[in-house]
C-alpha positions as CSV (number, residue, x, y, z in Angstrom):
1,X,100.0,58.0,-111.5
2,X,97.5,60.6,-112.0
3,X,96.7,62.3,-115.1
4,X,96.7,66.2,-115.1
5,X,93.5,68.1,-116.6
6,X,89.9,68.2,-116.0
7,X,86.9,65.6,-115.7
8,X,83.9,65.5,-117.8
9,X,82.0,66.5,-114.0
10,X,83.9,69.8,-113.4
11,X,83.6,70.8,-117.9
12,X,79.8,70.6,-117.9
13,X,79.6,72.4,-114.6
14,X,81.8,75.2,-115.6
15,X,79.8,75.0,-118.7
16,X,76.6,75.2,-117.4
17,X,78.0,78.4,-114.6
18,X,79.3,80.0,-118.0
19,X,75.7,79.8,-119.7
20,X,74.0,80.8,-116.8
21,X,75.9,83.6,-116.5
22,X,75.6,84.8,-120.3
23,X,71.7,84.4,-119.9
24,X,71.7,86.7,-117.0
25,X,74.1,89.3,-118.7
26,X,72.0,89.1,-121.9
27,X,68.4,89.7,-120.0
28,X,70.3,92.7,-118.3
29,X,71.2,93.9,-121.6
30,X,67.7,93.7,-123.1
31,X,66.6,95.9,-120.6
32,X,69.2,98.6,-120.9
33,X,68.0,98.7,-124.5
34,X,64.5,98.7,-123.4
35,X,65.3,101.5,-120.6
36,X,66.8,103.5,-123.5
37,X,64.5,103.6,-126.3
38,X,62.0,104.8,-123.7
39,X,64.3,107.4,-122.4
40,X,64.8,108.5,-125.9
41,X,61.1,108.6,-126.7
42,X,61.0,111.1,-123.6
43,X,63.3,113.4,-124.4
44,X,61.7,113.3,-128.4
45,X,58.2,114.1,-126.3
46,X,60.5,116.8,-124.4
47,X,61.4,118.5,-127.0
48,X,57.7,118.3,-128.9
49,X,56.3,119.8,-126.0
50,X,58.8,123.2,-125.6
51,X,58.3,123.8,-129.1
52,X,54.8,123.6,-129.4
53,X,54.4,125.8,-126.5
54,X,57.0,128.2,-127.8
55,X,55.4,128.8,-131.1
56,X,51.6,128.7,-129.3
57,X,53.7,132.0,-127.4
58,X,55.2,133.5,-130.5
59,X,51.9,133.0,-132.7
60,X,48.9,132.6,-130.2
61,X,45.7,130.5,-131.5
62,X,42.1,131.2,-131.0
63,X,41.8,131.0,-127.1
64,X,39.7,128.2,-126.0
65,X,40.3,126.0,-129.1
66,X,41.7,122.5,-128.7
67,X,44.2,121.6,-131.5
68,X,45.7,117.5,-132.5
69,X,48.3,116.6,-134.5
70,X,50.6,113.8,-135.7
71,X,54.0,113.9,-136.3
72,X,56.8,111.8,-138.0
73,X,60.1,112.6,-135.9
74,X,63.1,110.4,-137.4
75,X,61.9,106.8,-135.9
76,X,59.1,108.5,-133.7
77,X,55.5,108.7,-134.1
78,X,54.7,111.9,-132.3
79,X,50.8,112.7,-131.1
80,X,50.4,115.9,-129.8
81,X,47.4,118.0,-128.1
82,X,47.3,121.8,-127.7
83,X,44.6,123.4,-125.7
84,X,44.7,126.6,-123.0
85,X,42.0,127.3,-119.9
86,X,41.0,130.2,-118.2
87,X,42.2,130.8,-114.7
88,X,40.3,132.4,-112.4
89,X,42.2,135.2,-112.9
90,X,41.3,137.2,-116.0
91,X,44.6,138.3,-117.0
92,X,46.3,135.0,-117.3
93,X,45.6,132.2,-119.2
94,X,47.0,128.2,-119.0
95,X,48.3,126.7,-122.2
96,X,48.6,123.2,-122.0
97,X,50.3,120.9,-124.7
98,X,50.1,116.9,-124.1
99,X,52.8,114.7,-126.0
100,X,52.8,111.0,-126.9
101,X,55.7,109.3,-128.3
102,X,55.3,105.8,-130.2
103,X,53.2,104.5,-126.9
104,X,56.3,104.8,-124.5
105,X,54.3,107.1,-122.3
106,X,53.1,110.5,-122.2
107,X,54.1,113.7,-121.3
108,X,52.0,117.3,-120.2
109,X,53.8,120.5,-120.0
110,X,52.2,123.9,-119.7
111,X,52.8,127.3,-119.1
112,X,50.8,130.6,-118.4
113,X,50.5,133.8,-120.6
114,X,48.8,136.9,-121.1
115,X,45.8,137.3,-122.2
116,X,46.0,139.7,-125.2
């Protein structure tokens, strides 16, 4: 008569299918988290950059003049750099602003103005 149930064989294989397939899940997971922190980081550096070009607009520095700073943002460390250029046309002038959020990349926006 045989006895109903599993071996020891076919319990450490499911076992060892089970783990394998919680390592996988869990290394998929750490990168989500990774993948988001960085996204977040981008949209802080974003958000850095329209604002520093919108008051460098409103309230216009010495043209020519380069112009660093550091931030504390929530969790973020935020370096920043604000500097224009001429253009070859006279009339118009590029104002560039470069953003670095807690190492997680950088990003350059700029926009062009008037020259006043």
């Amino acid at each position: 008569m045989r006895q109903q149930g599993f071996t020891l064989i076919e319990t450490l294989v499911a076992l060892a299918i089970a783990a394998t397939a919680l390592i996988v899940l869990m290394g998929r997971l750490g990168a989500s988290a990774d993948l988001q922190r960085k996204l977040m980081a981008q949209a802080v550096a974003v958000d850095e950059a329209r604002n520093l070009l919108a008051q460098e607009i409103i309230q216009p520095s010495s043209s020519g003049q380069e112009h660093n700073g550091k931030k504390s943002l929530g969790d973020h460390q935020v370096n920043w750099r604000l500097w224009s250029e001429s253009t070859v046309s006279k009339q118009l002038v590029r104002q560039n602003v470069q953003v670095n959020v807690d190492h997680d990349g950088e990003f350059k926006l700029f926009v062009y103005r008037r020259v006043r």
